[in-house]
C-alpha positions as CSV (number, residue, x, y, z in Angstrom):
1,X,3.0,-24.1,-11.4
2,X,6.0,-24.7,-13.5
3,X,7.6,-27.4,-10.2
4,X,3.9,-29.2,-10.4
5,X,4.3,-29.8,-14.0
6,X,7.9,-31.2,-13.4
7,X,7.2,-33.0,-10.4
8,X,4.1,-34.2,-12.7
9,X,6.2,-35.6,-15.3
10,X,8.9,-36.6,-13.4
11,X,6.0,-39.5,-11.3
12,X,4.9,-40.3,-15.0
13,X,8.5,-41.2,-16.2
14,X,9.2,-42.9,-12.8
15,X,5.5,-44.6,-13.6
16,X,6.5,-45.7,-17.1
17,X,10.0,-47.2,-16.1
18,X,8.3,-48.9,-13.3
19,X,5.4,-50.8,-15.2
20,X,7.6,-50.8,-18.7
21,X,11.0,-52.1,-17.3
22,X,9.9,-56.1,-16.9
23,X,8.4,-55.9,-20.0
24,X,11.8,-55.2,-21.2
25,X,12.8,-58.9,-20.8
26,X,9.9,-60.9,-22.8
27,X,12.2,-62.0,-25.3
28,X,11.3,-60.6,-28.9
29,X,12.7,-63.8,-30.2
30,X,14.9,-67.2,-28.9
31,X,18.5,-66.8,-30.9
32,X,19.1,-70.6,-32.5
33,X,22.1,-69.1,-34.5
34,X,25.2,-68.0,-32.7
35,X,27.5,-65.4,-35.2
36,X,30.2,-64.0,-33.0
37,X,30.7,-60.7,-34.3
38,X,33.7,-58.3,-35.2
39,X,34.2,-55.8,-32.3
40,X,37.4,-53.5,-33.8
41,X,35.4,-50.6,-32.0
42,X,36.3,-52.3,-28.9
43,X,39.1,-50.0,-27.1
44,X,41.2,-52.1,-25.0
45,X,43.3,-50.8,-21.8
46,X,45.8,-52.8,-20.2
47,X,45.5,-52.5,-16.2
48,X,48.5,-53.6,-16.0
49,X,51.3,-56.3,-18.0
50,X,49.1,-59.7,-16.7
51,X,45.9,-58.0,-17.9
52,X,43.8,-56.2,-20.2
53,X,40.3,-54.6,-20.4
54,X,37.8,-53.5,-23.2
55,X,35.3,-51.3,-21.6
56,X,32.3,-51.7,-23.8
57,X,29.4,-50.2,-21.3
58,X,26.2,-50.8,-23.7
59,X,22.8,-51.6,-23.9
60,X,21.7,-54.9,-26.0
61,X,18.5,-56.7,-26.1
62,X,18.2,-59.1,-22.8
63,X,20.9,-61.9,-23.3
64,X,21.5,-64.9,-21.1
65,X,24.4,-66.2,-23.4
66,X,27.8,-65.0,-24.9
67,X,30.6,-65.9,-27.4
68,X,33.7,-64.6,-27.4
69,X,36.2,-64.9,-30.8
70,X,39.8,-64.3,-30.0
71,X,43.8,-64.9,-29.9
72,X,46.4,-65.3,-27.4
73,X,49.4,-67.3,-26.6
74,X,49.0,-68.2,-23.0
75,X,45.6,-70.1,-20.9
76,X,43.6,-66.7,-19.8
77,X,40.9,-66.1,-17.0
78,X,38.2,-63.7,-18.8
79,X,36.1,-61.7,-16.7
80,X,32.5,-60.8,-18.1
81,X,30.9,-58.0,-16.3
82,X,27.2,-57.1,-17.1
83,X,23.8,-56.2,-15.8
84,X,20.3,-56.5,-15.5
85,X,19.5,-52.6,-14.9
86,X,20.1,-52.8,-11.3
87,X,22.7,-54.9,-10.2
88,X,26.3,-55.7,-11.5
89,X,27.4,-59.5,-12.2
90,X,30.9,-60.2,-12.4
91,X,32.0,-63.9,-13.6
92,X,34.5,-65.7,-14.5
93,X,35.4,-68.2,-17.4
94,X,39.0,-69.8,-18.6
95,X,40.6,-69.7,-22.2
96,X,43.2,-71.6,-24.1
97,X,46.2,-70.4,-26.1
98,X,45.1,-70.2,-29.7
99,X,44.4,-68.2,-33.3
100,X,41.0,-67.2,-33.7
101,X,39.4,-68.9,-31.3
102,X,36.1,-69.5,-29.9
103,X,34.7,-70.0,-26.4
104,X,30.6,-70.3,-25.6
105,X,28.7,-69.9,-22.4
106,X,25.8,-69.3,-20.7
107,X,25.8,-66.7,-18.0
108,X,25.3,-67.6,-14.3
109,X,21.9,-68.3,-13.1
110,X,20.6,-68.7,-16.2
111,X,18.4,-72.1,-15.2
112,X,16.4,-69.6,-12.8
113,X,15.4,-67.8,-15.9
114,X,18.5,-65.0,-15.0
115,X,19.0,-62.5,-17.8
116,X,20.8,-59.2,-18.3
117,X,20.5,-56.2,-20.6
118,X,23.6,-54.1,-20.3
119,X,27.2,-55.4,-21.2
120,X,29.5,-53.0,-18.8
121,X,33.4,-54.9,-19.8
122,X,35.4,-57.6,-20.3
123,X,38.7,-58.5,-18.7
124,X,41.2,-60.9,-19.4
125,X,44.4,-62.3,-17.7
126,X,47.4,-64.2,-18.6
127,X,47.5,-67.4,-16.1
128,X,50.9,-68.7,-17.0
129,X,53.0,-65.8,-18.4
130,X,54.0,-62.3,-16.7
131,X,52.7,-60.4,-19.9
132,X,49.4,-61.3,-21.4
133,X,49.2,-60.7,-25.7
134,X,45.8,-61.0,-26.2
135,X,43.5,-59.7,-29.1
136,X,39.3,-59.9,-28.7
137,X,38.6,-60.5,-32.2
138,X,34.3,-60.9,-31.7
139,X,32.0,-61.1,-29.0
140,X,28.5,-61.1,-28.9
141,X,25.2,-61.9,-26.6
142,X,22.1,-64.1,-27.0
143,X,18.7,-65.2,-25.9
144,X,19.2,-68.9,-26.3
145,X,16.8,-71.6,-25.2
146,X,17.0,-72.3,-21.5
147,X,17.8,-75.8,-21.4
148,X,15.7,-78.3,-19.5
149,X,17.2,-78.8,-15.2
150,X,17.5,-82.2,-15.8
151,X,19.0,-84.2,-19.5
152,X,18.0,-87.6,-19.7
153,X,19.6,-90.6,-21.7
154,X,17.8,-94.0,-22.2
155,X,18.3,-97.7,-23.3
156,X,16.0,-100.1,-23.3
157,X,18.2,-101.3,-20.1
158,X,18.6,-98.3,-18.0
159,X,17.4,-94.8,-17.8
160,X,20.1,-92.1,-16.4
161,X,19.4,-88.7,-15.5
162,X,21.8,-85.5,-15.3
163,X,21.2,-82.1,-13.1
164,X,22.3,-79.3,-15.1
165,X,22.3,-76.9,-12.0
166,X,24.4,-79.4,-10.5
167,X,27.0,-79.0,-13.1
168,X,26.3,-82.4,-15.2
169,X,26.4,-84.3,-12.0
170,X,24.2,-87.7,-12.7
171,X,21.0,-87.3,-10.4
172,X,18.7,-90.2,-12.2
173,X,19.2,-94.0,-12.1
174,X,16.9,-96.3,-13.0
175,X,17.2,-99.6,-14.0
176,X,14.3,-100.7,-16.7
177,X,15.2,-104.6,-16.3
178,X,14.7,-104.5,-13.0
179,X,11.2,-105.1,-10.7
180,X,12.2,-102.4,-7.7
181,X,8.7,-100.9,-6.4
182,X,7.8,-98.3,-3.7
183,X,5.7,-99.0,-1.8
184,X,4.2,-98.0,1.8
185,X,3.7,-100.2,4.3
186,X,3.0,-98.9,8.5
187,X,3.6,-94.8,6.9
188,X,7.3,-96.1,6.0
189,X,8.6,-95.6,2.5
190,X,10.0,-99.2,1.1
191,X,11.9,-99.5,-2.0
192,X,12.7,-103.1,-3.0
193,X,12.7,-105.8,-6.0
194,X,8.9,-107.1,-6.0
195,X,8.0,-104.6,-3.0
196,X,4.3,-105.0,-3.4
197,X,4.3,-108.4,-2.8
198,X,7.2,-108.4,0.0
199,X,5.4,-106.1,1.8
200,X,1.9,-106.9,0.9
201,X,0.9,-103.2,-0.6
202,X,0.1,-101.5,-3.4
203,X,2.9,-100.0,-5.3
204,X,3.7,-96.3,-5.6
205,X,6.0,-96.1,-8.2
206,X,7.6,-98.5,-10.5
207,X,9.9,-96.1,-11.7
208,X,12.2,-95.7,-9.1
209,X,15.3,-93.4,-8.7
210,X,18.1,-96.1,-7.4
211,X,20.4,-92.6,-6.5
């Protein structure tokens, strides 16, 4: 009786996690302020003289943005290791020398809707010097605002278009002076100053993408 009962409870916890853990990720609330704070509890290892790690391992509400507050007297490679319950992430990010200072980023994947709820460590490494002197004076995560794929920037002359998953590469071109149509003509695709009357068809699109 008494391994029914466990194997009973045991189905209802593995039940509960199941059905409970995505709920875990609606975000209670979208951070718009971003207070790095102290981490003196942090305990910090070096691995060996080019690097040093703070092992943190902890829970935190689902984040998909960090800050990190901190001094050092050479350019660093940081290492920010964290997870979403089931899989480890490991990325990396670049500092510069400097007192108290602060560096801002979103985690990978994060335009997919990526998020993560555990912070295992961070590592950092002198990139210019055999031993590193670094100090992690704050760090904390955030639900920030995803931002939108694709920014766009207009004149009354031209509208231009950049792809944050490409990395701020431009992606949108249009020119608002101009009279370039699309239009189909025979099942081909034209694009072309005046193309409805060049070809004869109605247009498609008068807004067209000249990239």
């Amino acid at each position: 009786m008494g391994g029914i009962n466990k194997l009973f409870f045991a189905l209802l916890s593995l039940t509960a996690f199941v059905f409970g853990y995505p709920f875990s990720f609606l975000p209670s609330k979208i951070d718009n302020s971003f207070e790095i704070k102290d981490c003196n509890s942090c305990f910090a290892e070096k691995a060996d003289e080019k690097t040093v790690v703070f092992g943190i391992n902890s829970r935190a509400s689902c984040f998909n943005y960090f800050g990190v507050r901190y001094s050092c007297d050479s350019f660093v490679r940081g290492s920010f290791v964290y997870s979403n319950g089931f899989r480890k992430s490991n990325e990396d990010f670049f500092l510069e020398p400097g007192e108290n200072k602060e560096f801002y980023s979103f985690i990978d994947g994060v335009l997919s809707k990526k998020k993560a709820n555990t912070i295992v460590s961070l590592s950092f490494s002198a990139l210019d010097k055999d031993c590193i002197d670094f100090t992690l004076n704050g760090f904390s995560v955030f639900n920030r605002k995803v931002p939108d794929k694709t920014v766009y920037l207009e004149t009354d002359k031209v509208k231009i278009g950049v792809s944050m998953k490409w990395g701020g590469a431009l992606s949108y071109l249009e020119d608002l002076d101009s009279s370039v149509e699309l239009v189909s003509k025979d099942g081909e695709i034209h694009a072309d100053t005046n193309a409805s009357k060049r070809y004869s068809s109605l247009s498609l699109n008068k807004h067209v993408n000249l990239i």
